[in-house]
Residue frames relative to the residue before (quaternion, step in Angstrom):
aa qw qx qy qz dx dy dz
X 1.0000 0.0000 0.0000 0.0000 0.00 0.00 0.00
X 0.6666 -0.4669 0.4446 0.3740 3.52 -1.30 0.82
X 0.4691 -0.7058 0.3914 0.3585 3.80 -0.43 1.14
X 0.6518 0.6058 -0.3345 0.3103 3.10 1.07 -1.80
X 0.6451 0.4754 -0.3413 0.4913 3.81 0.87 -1.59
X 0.6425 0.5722 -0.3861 0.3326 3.71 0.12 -0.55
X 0.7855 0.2086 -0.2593 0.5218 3.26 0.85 -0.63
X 0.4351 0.3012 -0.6804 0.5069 3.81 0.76 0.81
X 0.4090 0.5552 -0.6589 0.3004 3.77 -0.15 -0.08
X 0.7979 0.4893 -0.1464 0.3201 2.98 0.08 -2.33
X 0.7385 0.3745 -0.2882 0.4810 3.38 0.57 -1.19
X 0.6148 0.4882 -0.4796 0.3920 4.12 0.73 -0.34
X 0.4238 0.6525 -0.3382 0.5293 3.72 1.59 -1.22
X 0.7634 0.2662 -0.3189 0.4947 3.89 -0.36 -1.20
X 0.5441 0.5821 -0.4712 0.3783 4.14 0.11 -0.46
X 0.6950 0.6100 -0.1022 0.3667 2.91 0.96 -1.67
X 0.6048 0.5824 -0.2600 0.4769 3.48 1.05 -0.65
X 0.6511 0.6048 -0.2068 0.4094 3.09 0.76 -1.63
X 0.7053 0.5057 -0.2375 0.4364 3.48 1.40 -1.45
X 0.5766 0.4363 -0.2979 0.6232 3.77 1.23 -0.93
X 0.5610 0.5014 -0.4443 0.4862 4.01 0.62 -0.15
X 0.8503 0.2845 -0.1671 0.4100 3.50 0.45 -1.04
X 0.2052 0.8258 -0.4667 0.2411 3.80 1.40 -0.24
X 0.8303 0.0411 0.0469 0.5537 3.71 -1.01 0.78
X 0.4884 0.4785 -0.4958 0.5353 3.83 1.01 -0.10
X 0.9099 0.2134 -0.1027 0.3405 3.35 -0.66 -1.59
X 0.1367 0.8602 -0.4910 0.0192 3.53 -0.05 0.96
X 0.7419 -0.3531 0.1222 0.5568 3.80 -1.48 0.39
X 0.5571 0.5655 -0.5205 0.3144 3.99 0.42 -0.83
X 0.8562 0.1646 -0.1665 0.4605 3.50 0.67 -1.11
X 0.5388 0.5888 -0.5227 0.2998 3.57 0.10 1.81
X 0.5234 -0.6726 0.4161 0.3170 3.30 -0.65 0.07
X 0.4251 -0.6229 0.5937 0.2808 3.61 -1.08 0.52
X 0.0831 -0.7891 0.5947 0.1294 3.63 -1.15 0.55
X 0.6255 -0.5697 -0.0406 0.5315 3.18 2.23 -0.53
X 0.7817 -0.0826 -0.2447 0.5677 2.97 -0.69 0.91
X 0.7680 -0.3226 0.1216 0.5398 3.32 -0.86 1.08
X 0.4452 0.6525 -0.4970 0.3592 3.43 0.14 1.23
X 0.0356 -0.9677 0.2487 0.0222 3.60 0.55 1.18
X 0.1288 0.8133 -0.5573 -0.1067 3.44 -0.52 -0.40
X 0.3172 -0.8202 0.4658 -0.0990 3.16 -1.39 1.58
X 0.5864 -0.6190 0.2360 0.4661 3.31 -0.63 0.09
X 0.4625 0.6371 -0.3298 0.5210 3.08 1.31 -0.63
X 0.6520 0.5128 -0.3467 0.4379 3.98 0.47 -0.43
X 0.6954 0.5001 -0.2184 0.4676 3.25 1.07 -1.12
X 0.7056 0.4269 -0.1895 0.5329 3.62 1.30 -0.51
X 0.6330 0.3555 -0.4234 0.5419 3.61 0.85 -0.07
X 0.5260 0.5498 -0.4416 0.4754 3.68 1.21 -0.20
X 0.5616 0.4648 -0.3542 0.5858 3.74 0.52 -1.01
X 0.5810 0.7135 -0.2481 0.3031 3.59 -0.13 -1.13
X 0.7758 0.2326 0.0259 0.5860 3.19 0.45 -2.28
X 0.6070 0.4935 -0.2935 0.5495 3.84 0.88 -0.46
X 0.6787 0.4288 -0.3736 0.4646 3.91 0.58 -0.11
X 0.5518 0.5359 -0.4087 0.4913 3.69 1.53 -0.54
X 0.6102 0.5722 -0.3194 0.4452 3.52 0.95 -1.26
X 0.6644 0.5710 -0.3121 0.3675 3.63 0.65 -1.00
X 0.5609 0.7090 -0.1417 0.4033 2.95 0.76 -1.53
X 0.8290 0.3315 -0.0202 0.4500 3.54 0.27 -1.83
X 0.8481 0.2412 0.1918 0.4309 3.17 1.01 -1.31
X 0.1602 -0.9414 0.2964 -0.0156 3.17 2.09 1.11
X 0.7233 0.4277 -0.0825 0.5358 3.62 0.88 -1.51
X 0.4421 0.6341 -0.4526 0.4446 3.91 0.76 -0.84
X 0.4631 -0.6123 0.6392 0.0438 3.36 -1.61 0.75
X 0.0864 0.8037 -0.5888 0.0038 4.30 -0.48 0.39
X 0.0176 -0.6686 0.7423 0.0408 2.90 -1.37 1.24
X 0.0365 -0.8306 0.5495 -0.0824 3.14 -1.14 1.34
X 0.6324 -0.5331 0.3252 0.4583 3.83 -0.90 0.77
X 0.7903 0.3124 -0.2111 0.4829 3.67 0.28 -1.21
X 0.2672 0.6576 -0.5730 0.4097 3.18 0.26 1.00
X 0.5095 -0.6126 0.5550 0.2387 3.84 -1.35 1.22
X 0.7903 0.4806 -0.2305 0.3022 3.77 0.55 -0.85
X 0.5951 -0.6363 0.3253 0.3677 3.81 -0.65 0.87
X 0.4886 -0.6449 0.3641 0.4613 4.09 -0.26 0.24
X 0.5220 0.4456 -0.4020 0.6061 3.54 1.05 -1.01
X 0.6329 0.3477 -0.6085 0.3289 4.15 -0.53 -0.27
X 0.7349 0.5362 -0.2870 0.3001 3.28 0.74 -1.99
X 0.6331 0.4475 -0.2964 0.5578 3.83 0.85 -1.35
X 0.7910 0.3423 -0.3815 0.3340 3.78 0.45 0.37
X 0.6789 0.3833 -0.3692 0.5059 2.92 1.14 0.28
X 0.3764 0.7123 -0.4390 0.3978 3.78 1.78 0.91
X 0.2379 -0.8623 0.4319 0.1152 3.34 -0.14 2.02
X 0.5732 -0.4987 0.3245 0.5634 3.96 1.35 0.40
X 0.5494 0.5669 -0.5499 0.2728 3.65 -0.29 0.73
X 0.5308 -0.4656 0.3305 0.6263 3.67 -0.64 1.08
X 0.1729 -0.6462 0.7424 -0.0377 3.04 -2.00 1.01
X 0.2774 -0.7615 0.5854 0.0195 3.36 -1.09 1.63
X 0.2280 -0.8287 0.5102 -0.0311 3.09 -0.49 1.48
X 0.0354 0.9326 -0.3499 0.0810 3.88 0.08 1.01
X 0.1821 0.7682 -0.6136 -0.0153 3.81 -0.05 0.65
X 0.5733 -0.7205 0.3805 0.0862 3.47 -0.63 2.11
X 0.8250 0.2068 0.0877 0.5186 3.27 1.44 -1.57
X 0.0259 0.9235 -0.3782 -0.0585 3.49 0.60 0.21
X 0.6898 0.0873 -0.0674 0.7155 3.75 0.52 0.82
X 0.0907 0.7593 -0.6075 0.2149 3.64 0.76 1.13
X 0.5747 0.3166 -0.5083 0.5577 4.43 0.43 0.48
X 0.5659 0.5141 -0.4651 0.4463 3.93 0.70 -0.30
X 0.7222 0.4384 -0.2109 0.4917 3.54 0.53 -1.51
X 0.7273 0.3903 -0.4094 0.3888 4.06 0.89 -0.50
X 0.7075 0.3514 -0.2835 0.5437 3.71 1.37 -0.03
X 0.5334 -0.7020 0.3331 0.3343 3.52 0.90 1.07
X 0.3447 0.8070 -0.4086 0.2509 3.40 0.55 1.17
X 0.2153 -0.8790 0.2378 0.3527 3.64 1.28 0.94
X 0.3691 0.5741 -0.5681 0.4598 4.25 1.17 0.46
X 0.6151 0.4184 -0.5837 0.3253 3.58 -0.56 1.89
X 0.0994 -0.7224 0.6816 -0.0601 3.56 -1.36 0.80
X 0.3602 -0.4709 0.7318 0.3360 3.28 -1.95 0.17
X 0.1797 -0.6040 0.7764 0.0108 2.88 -1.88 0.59
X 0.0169 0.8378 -0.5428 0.0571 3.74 -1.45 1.69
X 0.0900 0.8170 -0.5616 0.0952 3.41 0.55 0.41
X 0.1674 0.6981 -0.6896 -0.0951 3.27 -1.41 0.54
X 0.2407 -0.8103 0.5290 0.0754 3.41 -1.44 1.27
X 0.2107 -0.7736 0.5852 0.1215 3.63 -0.92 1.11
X 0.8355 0.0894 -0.2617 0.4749 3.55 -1.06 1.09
X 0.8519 -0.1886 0.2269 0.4326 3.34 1.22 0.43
X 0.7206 0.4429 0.0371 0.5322 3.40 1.29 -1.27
X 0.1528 -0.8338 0.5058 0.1601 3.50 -0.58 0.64
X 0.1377 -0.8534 0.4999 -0.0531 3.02 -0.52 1.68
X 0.7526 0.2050 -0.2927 0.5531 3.89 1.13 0.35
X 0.2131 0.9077 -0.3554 0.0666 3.38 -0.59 0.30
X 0.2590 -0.8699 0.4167 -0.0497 3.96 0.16 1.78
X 0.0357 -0.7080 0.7012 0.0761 3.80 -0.64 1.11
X 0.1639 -0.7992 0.5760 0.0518 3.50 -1.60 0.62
X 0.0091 0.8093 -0.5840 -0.0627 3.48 -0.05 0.43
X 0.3959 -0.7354 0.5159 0.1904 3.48 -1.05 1.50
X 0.7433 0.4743 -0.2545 0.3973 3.01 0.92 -1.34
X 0.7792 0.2153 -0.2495 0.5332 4.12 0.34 -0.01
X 0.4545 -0.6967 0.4638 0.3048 3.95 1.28 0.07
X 0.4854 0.6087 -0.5252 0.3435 3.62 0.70 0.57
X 0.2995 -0.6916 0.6558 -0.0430 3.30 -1.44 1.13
X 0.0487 -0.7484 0.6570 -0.0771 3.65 -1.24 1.22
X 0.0368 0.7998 -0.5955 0.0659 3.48 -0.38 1.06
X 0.0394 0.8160 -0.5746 -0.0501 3.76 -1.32 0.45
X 0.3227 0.6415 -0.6826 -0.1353 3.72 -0.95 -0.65
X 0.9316 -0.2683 0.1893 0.1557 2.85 -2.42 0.13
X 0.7264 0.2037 0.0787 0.6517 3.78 0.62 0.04
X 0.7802 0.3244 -0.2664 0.4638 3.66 0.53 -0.54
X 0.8525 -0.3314 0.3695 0.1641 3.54 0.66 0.37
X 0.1941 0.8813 -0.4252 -0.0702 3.87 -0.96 0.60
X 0.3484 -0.7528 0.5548 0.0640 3.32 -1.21 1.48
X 0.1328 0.7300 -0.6417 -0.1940 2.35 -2.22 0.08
X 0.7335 -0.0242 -0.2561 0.6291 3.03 -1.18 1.85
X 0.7797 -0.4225 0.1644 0.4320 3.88 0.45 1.27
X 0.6654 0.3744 -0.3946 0.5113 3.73 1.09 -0.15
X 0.6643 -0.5091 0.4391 0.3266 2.99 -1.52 1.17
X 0.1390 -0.7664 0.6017 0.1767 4.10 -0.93 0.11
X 0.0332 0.8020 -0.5683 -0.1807 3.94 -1.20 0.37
X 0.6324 -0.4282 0.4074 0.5008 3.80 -1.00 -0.29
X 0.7799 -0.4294 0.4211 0.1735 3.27 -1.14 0.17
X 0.3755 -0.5223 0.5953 0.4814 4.10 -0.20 0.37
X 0.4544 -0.6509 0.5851 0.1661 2.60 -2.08 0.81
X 0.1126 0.7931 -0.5845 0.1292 3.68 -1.04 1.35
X 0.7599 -0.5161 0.2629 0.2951 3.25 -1.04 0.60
X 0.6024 -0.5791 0.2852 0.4694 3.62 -0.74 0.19
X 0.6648 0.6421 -0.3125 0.2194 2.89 1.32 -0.73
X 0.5297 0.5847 -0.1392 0.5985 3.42 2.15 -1.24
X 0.7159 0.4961 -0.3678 0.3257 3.87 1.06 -0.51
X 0.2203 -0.6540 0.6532 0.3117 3.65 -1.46 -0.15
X 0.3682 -0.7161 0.5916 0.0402 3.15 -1.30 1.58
X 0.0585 -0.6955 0.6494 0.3018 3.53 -0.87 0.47
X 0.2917 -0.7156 0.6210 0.1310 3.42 -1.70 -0.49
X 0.0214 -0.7430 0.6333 0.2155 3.24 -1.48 -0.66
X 0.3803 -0.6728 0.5920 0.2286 3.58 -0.67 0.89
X 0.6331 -0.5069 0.5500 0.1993 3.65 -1.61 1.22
X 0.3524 0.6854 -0.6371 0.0168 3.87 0.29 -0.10
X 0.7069 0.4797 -0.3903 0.3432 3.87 0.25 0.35
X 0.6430 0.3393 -0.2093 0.6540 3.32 2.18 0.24
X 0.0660 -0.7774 0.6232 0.0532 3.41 0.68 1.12
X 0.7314 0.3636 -0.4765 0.3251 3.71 -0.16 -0.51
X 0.6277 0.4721 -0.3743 0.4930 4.11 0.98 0.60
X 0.4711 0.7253 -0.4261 0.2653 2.99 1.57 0.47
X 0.6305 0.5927 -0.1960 0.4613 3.64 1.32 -0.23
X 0.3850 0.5307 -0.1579 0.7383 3.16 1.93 -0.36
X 0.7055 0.4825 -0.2181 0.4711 4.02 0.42 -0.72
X 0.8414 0.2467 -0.0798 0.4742 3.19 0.83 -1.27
X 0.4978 0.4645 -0.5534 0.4797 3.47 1.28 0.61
X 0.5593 0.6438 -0.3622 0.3761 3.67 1.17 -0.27
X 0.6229 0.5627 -0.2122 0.5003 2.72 1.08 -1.44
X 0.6702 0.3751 -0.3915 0.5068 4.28 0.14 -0.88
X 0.5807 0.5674 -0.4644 0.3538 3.85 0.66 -0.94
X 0.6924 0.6403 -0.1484 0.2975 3.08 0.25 -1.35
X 0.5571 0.5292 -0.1478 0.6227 3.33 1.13 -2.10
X 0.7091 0.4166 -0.2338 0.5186 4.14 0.47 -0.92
X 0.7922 0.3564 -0.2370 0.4350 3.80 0.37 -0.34
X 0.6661 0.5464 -0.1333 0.4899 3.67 1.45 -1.07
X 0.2568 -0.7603 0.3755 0.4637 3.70 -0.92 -0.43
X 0.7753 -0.0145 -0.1335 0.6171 3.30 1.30 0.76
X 0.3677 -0.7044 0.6012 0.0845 3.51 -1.56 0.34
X 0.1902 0.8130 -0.5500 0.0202 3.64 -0.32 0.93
X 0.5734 -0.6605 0.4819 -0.0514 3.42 -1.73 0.79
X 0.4077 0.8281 -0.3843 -0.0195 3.00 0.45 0.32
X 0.4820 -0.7832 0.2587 0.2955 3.34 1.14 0.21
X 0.5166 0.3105 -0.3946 0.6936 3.53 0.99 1.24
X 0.3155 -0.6203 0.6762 0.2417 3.77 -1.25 1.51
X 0.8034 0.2912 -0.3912 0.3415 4.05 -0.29 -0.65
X 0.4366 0.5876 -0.5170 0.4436 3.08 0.95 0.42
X 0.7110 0.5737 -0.1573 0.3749 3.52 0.54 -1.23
X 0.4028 0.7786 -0.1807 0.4460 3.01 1.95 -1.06
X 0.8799 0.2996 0.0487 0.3657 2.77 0.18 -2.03
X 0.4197 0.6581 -0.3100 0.5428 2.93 1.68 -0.24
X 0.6461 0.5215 -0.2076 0.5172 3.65 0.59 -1.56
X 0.9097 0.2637 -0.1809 0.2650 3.99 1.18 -0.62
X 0.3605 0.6397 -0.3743 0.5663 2.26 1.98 0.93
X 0.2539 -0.7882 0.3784 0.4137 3.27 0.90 -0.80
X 0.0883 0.7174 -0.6354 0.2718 3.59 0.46 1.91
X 0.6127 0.3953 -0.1496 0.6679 3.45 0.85 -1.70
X 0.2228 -0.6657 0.6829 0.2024 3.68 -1.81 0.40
X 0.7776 0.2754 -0.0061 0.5653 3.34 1.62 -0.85
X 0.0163 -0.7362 0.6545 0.1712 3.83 -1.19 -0.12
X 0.2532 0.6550 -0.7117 0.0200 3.47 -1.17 -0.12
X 0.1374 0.6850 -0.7096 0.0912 3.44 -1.80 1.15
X 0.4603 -0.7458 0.2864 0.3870 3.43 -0.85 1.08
X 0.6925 0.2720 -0.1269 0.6561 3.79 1.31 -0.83
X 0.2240 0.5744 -0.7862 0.0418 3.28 -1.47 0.48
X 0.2772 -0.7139 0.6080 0.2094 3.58 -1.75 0.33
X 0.7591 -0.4862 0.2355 0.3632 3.58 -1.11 1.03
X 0.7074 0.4114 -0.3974 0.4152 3.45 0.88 0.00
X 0.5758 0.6304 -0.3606 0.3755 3.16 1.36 -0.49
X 0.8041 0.2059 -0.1774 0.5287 3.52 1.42 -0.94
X 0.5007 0.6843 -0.4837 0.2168 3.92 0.80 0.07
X 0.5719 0.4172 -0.3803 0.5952 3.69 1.04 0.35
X 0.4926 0.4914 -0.4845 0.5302 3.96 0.87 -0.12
X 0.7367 0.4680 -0.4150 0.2569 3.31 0.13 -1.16
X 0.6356 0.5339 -0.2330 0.5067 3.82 1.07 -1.05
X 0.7690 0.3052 -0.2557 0.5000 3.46 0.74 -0.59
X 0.4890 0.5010 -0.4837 0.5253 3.68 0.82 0.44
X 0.6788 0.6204 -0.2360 0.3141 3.34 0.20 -1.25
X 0.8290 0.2712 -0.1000 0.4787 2.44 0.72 -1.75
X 0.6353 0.4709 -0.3966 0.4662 4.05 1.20 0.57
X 0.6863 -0.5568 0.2548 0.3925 3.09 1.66 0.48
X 0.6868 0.3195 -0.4201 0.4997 3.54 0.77 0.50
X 0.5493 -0.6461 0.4552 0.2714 3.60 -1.61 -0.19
X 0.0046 0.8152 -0.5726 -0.0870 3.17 -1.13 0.15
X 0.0222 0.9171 -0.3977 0.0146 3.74 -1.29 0.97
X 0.3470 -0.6376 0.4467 0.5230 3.45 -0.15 -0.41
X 0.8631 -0.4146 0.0042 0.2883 2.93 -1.96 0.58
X 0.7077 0.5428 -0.2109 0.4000 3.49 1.28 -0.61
X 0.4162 -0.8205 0.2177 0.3258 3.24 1.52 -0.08
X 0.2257 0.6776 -0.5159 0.4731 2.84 1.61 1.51
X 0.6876 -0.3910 0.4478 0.4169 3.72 -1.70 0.02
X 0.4209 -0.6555 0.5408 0.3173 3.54 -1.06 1.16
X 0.3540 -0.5681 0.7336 0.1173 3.36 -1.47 1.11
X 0.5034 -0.7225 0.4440 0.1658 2.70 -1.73 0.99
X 0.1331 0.8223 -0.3227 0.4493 3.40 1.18 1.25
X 0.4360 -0.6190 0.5513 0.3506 3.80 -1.35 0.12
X 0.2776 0.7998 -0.4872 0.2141 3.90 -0.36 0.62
X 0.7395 -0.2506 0.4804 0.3994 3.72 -1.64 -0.71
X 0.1479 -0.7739 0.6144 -0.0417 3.49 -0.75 1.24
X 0.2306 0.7221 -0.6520 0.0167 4.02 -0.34 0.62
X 0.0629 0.7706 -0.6289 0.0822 3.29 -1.53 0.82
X 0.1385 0.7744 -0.6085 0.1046 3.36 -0.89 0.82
X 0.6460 -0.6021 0.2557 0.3934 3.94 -1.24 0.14
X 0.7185 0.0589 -0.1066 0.6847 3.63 1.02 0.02
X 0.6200 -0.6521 0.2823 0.3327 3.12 -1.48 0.55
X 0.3714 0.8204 -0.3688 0.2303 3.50 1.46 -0.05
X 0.6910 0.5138 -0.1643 0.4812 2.71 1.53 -1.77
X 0.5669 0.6857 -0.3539 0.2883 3.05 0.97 -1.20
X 0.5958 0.6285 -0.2257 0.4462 3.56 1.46 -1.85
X 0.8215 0.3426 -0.1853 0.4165 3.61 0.75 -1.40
X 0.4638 0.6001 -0.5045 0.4126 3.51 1.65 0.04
X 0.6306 0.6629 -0.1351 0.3804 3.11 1.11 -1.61
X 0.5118 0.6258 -0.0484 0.5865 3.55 1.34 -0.79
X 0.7262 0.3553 -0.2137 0.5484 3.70 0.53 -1.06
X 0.7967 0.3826 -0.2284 0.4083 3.51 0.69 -1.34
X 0.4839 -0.5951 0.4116 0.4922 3.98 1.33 -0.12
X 0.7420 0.5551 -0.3657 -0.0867 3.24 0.61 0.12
């Protein structure tokens, strides 16, 4: 196996543990607030250690940007001198995972010239496994995986994610959010982006769009969309920088046009 995908395997796998270790243990009483409902737990801090110690291990020299991390992204992504860069979010939907709700995963992606070209979701709580790289294809749990037939917006389900850490874009959110619900045959929520992702490359989701997400949330989406045959971008319908921003995604670019279209943008 491609070295690079192996270890986002491994290192999403070892997060993952930590989460089915800590399940119904670690709950909201014992986390911290970072803001507004925006948490972080022990259990984050240990599937981070965890998934970062595989990465070490395999891949000494490599560079990591990761979510639980003390330093602002604009400091860290500026002081990234180009070496493959491991891109890690330990906990994904960490208010799901602190009120035993089973929408949570690790997310590993690592991206070389810029681009993420391997990239592993895990999910502790149901034991499901997404894997991709460049050229070779995406699975899950060993079966190959594609997007969905292509169909109008009107025939599609859209997933999403709701701004709750930018209340003042929340009006902006929810005119999107009625368009959409009016043009689509439904809108779901689940409250983890690489979930959704993977969802979108499997072909559960037909579509994605959220107004903020941060590079860890989508740098394993990006490889595993692609590579199941749909697209994904940021708000302008350019290639997703590796950056905090707008996240659209859907199985062909048609949809993509008429998602894009519904929400104004």
């Amino acid at each position: 196996m491609n070295p690079l995908l192996l270890t986002a395997r491994r290192a999403a796998d070892a997060a993952a543990a930590v989460h089915r270790r800590d399940a119904g243990r670690v709950l909201l009483a014992g986390a911290s607030e970072k803001s507004r409902a925006d948490y972080v737990s022990r259990t984050d801090l240990d599937a981070q250690e965890a998934a970062l110690a595989v990465i070490a291990a395999r891949h000494p020299d490599h560079d990591i940007l990761a979510e639980e991390s003390d330093e602002a992204i604009e400091d860290r992504m500026a002081r990234w001198d180009g070496r493959p860069l491991w891109i890690v979010d330990p906990l994904d939907g960490t208010s799901n995972f602190l009120h035993t709700h089973p929408q949570y995963a690790a997310s590993v992606a690592v991206a070389v010239d810029g681009r993420p070209v391997a990239g592993a979701v895990a999910c502790g709580s149901t034991g499901e496994r997404w894997w991709a790289s460049t050229g070779e294809g995406a699975y899950k749990g060993g079966r190959r995986i594609r997007v969905s037939e292509e169909r109008p917006l009107r025939d599609a389900m859209v997933g999403t994610g709701f701004p709750f850490k930018l209340i003042d874009v929340l009006p902006e959110y929810l005119g999107q959010l009625d368009r959409v619900l009016r043009s689509s045959s439904g809108v779901r929520r689940g409250g983890s982006a690489a979930l959704d992702l993977s969802y979108l490359a499997q072909g559960s989701l037909d579509a994605f769009w959220e107004m903020i997400l941060m590079p860890w949330d989508f740098a394993a989406g990006i490889v595993l969309i692609e590579e199941a045959g749909g697209v994904l971008t940021g708000g302008d319908g350019s290639p997703l920088a590796l950056a905090p921003g707008p996240v659209f995604g859907a199985n062909s670019r048609e949809l993509l046009e008429e998602l894009r279209q519904a929400l104004g943008a």
